[in-house]
C-alpha positions as CSV (number, residue, x, y, z in Angstrom):
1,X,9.8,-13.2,12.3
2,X,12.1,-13.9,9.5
3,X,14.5,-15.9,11.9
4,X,11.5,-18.0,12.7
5,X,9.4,-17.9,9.5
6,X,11.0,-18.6,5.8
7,X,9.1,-16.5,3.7
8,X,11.2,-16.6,1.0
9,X,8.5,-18.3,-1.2
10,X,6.0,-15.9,-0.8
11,X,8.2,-12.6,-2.3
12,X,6.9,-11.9,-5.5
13,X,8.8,-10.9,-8.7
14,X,7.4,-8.1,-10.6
15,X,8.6,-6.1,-13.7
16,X,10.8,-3.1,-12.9
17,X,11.3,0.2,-15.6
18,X,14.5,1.7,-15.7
19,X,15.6,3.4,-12.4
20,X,13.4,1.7,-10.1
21,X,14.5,1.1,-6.7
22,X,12.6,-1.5,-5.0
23,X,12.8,-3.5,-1.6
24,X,10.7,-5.8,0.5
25,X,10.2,-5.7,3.6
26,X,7.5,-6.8,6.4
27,X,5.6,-4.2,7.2
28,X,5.6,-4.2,11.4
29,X,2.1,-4.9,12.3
30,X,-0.1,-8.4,12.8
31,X,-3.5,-8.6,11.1
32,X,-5.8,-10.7,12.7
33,X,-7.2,-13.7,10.8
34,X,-9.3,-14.5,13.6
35,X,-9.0,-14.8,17.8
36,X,-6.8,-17.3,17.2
37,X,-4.7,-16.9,14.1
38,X,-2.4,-13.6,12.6
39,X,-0.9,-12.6,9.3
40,X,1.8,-10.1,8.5
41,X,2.1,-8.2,5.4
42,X,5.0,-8.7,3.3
43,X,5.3,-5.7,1.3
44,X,7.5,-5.3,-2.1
45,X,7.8,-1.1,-2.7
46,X,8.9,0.3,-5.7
47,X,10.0,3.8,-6.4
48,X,11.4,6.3,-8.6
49,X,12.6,9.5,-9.5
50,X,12.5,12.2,-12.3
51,X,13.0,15.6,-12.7
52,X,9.7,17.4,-10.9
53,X,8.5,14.8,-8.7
54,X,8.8,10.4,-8.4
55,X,6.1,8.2,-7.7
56,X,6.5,4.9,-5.0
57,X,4.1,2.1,-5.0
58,X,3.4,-0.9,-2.6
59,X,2.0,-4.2,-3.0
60,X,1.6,-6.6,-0.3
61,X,1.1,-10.6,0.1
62,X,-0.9,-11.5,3.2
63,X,1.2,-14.2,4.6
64,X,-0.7,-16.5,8.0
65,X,2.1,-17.0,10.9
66,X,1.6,-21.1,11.7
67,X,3.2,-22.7,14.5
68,X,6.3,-24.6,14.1
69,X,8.1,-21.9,11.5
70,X,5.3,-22.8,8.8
71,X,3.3,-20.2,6.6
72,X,0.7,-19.9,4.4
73,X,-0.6,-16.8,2.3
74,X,-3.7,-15.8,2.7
75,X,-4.1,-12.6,0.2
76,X,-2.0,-11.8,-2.7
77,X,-1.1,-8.5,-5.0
78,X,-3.0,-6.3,-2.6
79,X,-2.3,-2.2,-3.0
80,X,-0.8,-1.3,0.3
81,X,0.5,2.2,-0.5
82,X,1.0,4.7,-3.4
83,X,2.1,8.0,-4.2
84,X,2.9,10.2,-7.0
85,X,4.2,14.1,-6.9
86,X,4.7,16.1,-10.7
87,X,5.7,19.4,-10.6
88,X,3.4,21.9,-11.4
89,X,4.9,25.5,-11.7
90,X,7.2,26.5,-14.1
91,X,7.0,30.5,-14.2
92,X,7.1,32.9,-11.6
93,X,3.3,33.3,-12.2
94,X,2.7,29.4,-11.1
95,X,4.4,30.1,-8.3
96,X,2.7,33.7,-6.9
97,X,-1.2,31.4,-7.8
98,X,0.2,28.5,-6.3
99,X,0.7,29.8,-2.6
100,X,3.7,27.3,-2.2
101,X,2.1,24.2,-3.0
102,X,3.7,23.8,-6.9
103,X,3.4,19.8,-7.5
104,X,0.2,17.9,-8.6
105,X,0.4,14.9,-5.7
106,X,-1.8,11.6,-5.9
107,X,-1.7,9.3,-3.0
108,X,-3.8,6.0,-2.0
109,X,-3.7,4.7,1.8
110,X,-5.1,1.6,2.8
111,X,-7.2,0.8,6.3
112,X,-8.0,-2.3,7.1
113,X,-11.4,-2.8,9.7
114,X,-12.3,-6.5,10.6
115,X,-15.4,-8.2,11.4
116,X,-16.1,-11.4,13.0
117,X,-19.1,-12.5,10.6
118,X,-19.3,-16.3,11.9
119,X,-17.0,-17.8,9.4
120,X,-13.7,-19.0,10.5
121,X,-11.9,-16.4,9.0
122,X,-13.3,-12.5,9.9
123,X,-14.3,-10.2,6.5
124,X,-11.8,-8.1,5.9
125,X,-12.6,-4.2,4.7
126,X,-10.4,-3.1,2.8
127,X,-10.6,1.1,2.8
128,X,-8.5,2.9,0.1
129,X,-8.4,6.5,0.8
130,X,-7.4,8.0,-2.4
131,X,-6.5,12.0,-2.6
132,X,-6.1,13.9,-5.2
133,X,-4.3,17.2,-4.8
134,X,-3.3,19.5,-7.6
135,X,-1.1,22.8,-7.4
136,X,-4.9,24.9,-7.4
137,X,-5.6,23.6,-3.7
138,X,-9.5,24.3,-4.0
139,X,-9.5,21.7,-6.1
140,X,-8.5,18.7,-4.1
141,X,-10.5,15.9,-3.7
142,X,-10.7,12.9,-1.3
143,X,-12.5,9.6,-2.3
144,X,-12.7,6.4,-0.6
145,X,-13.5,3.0,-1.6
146,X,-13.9,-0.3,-0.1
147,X,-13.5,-3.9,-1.1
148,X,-14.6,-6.7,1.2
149,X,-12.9,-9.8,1.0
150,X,-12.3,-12.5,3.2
151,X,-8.8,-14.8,3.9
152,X,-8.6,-17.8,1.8
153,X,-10.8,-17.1,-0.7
């Protein structure tokens, strides 16, 4: 795709803290637009590390494939990915409650269904999955949520 496509002027510049790694990359699926037309997600990840745990977050531009090496983005700053993981036991007490599971981790995945609605672009469904998991396991707790938007708009 990149041999083919310049996407160059899609990649996105966003604030990094200190000790950030971050990289973009496309992510290796096509997302249909409609029968016709596809998009690829061009993702920009950011991670990093600390004592106890790191957290890694993804952001990603829709960007329309177009015949003859042209491109056009379609969606922008969309939450692609995240997770966080903290340490949670500090004493051998923590770690006898805690059954082995001794980090508080907080993750988001996002599922994409599409719909054909009659419009020349399909609805997109955008599903985030969010989990929360503490070092107490009874407690964790899975929500979803889901925003509808459609290409282009």
């Amino acid at each position: 795709i990149v041999d083919y496509w310049d996407l160059t002027r899609y990649q996105q510049v966003y604030a990094l803290e200190e000790n950030e790694i971050s990289e973009e990359f496309i992510y290796p699926a096509l997302y249909p637009l409609n029968r016709n037309s596809y998009a690829v997600a061009l993702v920009f990840s950011s991670s990093t590390s600390y004592a106890g745990g790191g957290r890694s977050e993804q952001i990603a531009q829709f960007i329309q494939l177009l015949p003859k090496g042209k491109a056009h983005r379609v969606l922008e700053d969309i939450p692609f990915y995240s997770y966080e993981r903290i340490k949670a036991c500090f004493g051998e007490q923590d770690y006898k409650r805690s059954s082995s599971h001794c980090h508080d981790e907080h993750y988001t995945v996002l599922s994409i269904n599409y719909q054909d609605i009659g419009k020349p672009y399909y609805q997109w469904d955008l599903t985030y999955t969010k989990t929360d998991w503490p070092a107490d396991k009874a407690r964790k707790k899975v929500r979803k949520r889901t925003v509808v938007v459609t290409p282009y708009r």
